[in-house]
C-alpha positions in Angstrom: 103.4 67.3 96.3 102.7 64.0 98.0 103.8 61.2 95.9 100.2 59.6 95.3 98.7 62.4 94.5 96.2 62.3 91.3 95.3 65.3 89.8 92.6 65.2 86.4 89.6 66.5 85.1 86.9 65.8 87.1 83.6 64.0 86.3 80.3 64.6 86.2 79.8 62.6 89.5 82.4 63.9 91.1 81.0 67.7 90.9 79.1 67.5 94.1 82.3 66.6 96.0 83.6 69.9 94.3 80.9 72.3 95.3 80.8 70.7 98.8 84.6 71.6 99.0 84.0 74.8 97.6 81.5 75.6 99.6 83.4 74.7 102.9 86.2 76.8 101.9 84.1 80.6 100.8 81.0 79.9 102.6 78.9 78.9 100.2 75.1 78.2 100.3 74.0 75.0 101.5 72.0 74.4 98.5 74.2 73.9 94.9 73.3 75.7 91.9 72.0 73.4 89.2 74.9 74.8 86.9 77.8 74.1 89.3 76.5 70.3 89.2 76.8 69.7 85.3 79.3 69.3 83.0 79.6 72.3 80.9 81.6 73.3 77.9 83.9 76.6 77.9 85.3 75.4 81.5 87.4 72.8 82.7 86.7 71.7 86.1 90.5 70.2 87.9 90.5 67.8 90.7 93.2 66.8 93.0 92.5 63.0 94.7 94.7 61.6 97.7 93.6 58.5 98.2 90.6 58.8 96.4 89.5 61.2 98.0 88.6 64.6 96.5 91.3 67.2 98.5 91.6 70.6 96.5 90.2 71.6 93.4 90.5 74.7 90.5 88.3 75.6 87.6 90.0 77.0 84.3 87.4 79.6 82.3 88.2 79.5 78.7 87.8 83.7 78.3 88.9 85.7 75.7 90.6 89.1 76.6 91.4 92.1 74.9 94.9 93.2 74.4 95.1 96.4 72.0 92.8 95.3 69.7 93.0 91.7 69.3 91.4 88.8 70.7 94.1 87.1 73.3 92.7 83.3 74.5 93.4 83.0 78.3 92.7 80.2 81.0 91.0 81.9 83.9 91.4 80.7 87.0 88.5 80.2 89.6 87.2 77.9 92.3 90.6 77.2 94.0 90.2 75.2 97.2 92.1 72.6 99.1 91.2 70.8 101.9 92.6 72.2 105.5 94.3 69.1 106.0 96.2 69.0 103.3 97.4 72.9 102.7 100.6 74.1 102.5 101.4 70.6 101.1 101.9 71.5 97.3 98.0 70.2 96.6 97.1 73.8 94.9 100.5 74.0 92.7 100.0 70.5 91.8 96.4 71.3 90.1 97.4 74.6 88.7 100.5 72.8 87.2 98.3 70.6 85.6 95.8 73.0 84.6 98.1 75.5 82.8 99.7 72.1 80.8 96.2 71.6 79.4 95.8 75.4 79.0 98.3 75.6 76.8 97.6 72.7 74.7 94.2 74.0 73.7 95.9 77.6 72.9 95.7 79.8 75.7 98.1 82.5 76.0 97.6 84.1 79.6 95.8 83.8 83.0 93.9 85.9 85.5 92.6 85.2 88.7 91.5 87.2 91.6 93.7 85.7 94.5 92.2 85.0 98.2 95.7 84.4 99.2 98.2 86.7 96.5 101.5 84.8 98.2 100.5 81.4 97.3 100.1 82.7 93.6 103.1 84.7 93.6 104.6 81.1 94.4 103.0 79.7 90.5 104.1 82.9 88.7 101.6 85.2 88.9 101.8 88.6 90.3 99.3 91.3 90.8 99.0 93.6 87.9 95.9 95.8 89.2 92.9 95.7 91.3 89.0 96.5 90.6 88.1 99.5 91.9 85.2 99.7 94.4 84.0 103.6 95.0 81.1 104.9 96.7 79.3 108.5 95.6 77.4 110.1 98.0 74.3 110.8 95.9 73.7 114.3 97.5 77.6 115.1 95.7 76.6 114.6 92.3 75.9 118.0 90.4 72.5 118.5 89.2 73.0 119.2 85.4 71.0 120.0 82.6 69.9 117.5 80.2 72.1 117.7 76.9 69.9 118.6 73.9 71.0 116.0 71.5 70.9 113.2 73.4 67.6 110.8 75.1 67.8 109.0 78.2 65.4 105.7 78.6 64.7 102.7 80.2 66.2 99.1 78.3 64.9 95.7 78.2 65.9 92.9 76.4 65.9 94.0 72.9 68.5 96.5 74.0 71.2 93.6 75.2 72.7 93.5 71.4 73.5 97.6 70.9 74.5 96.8 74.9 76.7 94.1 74.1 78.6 95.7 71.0 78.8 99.6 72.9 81.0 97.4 75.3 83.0 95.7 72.9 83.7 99.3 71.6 84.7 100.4 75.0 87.1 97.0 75.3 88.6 96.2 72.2 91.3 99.0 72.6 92.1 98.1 76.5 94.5 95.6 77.7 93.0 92.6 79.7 89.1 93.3 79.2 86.7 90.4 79.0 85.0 90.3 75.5 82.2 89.1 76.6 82.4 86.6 74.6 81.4 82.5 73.9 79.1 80.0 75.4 80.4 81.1 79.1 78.3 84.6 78.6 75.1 83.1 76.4 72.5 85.0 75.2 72.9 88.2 77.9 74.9 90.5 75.9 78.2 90.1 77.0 77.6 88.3 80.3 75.5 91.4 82.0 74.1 89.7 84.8 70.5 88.7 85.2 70.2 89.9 88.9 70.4 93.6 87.4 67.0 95.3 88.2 67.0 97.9 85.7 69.2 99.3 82.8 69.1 103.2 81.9 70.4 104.0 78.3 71.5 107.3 76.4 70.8 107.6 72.9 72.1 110.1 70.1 70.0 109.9 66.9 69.0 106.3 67.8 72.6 105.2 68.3 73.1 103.9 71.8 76.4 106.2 73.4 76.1 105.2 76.9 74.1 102.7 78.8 74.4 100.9 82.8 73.1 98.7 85.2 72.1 98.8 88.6 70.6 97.1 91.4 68.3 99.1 94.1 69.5 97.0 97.6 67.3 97.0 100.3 66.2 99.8 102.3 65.8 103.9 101.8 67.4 106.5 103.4 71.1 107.8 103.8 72.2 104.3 104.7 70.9 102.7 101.7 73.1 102.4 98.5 72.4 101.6 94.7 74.7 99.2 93.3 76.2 100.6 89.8 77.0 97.2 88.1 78.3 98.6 84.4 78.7 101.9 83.4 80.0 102.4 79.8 79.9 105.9 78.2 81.2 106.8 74.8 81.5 110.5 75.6 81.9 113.0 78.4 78.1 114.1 77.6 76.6 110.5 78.1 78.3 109.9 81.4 77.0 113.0 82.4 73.3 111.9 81.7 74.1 108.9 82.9 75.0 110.4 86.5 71.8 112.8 86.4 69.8 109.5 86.9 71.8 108.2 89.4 71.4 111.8 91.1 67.1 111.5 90.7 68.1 108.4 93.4 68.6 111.4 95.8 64.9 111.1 97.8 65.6 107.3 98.6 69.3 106.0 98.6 72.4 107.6 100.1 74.8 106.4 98.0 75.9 104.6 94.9 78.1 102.2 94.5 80.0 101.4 91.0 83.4 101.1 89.7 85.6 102.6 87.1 88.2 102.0 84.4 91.4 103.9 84.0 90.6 107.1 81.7 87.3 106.8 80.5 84.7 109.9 80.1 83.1 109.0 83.5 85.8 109.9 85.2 86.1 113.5 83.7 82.9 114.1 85.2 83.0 112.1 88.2 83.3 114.6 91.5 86.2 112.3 92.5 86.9 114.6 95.9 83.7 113.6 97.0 84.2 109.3 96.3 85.5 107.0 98.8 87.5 103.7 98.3 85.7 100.6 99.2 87.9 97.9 99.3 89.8 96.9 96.2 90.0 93.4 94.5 93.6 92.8 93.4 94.1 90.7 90.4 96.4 88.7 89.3 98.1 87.9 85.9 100.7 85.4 84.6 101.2 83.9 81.0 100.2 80.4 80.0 102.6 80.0 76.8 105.0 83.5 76.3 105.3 82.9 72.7 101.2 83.4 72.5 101.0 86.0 74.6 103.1 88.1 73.4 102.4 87.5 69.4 98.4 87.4 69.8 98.3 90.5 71.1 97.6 93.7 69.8 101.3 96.5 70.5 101.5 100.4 70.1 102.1 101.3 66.4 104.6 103.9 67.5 106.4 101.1 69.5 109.6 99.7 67.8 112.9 97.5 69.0 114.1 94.4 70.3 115.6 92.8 73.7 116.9 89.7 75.0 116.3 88.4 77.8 116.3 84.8 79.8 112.5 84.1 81.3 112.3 81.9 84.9 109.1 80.0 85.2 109.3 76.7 87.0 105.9 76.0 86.9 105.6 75.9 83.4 108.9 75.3 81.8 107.9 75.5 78.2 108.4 79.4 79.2 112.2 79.4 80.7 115.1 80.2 78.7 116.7 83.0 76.5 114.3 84.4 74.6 114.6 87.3 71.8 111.4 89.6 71.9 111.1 91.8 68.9 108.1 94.6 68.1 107.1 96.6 65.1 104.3 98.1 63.5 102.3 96.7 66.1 103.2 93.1 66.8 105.0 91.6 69.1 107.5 88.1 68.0 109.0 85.9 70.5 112.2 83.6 69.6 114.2 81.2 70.8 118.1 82.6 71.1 121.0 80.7 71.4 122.8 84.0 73.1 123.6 84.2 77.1 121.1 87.4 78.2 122.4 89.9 80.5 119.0 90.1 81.6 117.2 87.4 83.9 113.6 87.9 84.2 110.9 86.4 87.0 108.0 85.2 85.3 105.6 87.5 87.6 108.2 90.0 86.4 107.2 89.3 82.8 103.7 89.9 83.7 104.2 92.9 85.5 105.6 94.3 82.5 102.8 92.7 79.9 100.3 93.9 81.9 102.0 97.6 82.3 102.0 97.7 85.7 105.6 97.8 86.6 109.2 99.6 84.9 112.4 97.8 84.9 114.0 99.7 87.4 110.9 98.5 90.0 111.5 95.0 88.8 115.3 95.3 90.1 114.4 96.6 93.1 111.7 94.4 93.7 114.4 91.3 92.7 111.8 89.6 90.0 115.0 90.9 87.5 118.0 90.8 87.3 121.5 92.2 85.1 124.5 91.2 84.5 127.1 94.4 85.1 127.2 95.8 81.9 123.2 95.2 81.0 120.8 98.4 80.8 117.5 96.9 82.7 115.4 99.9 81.4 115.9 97.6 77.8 113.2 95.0 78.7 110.5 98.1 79.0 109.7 97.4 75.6 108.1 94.6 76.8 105.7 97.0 78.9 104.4 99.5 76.1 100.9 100.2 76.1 98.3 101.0 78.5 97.8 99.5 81.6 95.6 96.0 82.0 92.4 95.9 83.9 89.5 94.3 84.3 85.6 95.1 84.8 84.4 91.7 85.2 84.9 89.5 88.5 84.6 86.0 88.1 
């Protein structure tokens, strides 16, 4: 980090400096969203200045995830730009040092970000815990079924957005690492569904809302041109099912769709997966903003029960490092302070590897993010991965 380095939050006349590096850096348009240039609550906007001038940069959303059930506060990371003359000089840690300080002190408990370059963030902690899934369907492979008595399909509008909004929170809650969809980041548009969308289709049974999505047509017609499935939540095998059957009457004018998945939902169970391709994923990445948080705000498997000690590396935010005692029962999680010398020494993109499922013990070993003294059982710390695995639907 160079010595007169100032990192803060920026200010409101500063926030043109911001999108101008930004845009530089992802190719941006020319012409700045009226949003990006005001001051608004829910983020925090970090600026790094060498000699008053405006040299790298990093946004913290102030999200909400879902981890089994309860509401986890996280600091979100997006934005991230430095200058090209000034990379590779410590400009980047020195903002997201900063910003995980403040993170902390307003409660949040973990971070995500989706990573241009994962090494640099490996280098802060965090560690790729799972990707978002892109697949394409092509829409001559989806079966034509028949319509299921019990339920209606129909176009939404706007008075849908509420049953929209809370059929999504049913599909979260119980997930690890879901956006809820929550707070003044998402407004009014039930759970932050975007307002490009150009139509919603929804499933009804009785008058109860069991499936719903969103898409966007693209351009053109014919077997090059592809609808863009933006959600697509189903409650049960049956509503994905009708759900598809509209994306199949796309047959005459599109080639494809586009949309992407979460692990083990009823879409999948009726998804023709032989006949989807991968498009390319988007990694994310996860690393914890204060352990003690993370690990007691969190919702744990009732059947789950022990306790393991362990000493946590994390440089970048030292409030983590040390020995720690992690303890879980009837689904919660505690985190102590022990005075004991752990056979067990434990990377922090280890510890998120393991929060986030993603990873075993014996991986971490071999992957050197932890290690044991002789006489230490690695497969111990695996407590600390119990549950199902994190992901996310949302890109941000």
């Amino acid at each position: 980090m160079p010595a007169d380095l100032d990192v803060r939050v920026l200010t409101a006349d500063e926030l043109p400096a911001a999108y101008e590096l930004g845009r530089v850096a992802f190719g941006l348009a020319a012409e700045p969203p009226q949003r990006v240039l005001e001051e608004r609550p829910g983020l925090t906007r970090w600026g790094a200045f060498l000699g008053g001038r405006l040299v790298g940069k990093a946004i913290d959303l102030h999200h909400d995830q879902w981890w089994a059930g309860r509401k986890v506060p996280a600091a979100d990371i997006g934005g991230v730009a430095v200058v090209p003359e000034t990379r590779g000089r410590g400009v980047a840690r020195s903002v997201l040092t900063a910003l995980l300080a403040r993170a902390r002190d307003r409660g949040a408990a973990v971070s995500a970000l989706y990573p241009s370059v994962s090494a640099a963030y490996r280098s802060c902690g965090w560690e790729i815990v799972g990707a978002l899934p892109h697949r394409e369907l092509p829409v001559n492979a989806i079966p034509r079924l028949a319509p299921a008595e019990k339920l209606t399909v129909r176009p939404g509008g706007v008075e849908d957005l509420p049953a929209m909004a809370a059929l999504y929170q049913q599909v979260a809650r119980n997930r690890c690492g879901m956006l809820t969809r929550e707070g003044i980041l998402f407004g009014t548009d039930a759970g932050g569904l975007t307002a490009k969308v150009d139509g919603l289709s929804l499933v009804e049974e009785e008058n109860r809302l069991v499936g719903y999505m969103s898409w966007q047509r693209g351009e053109g017609w014919g077997p090059d041109a592809a609808l863009t499935v933006t959600d697509l939540l189903a409650l049960t095998p049956d509503a994905a099912r009708e759900l598809l059957a509209v994306l199949a009457s796309w047959r005459s004018v599109v080639g494809a769709i586009r949309l992407h998945t979460l692990i083990l939902e009823p879409l999948l169970s009726v998804l023709p997966l032989e006949n989807t391709r991968e498009l390319k994923p988007e990694p994310w990445m996860l690393r914890p903003v204060d352990v003690v948080a993370a690990v007691e705000r969190r919702g744990w498997p009732a059947y789950v029960r022990g306790a393991v000690e362990f000493y946590l590396e994390d440089r970048l935010a030292p409030w983590n490092a040390g020995a720690w005692r992690l303890e879980i029962a009837d689904g919660r999680g505690r985190l102590e302070r022990t005075d004991g010398t752990p056979g067990l020494r434990l990377a922090v993109g280890g510890f998120a590897l393991l929060y986030a499922g993603a990873a075993r013990a014996h991986a971490l070993v071999e992957a050197g993010l932890l290690r044991c003294d002789e006489n230490a059982d690695p497969s111990t710390v695996d407590i600390l991965g119990s549950g199902e695995q994190a992901q996310l639907l949302d890109h941000f």
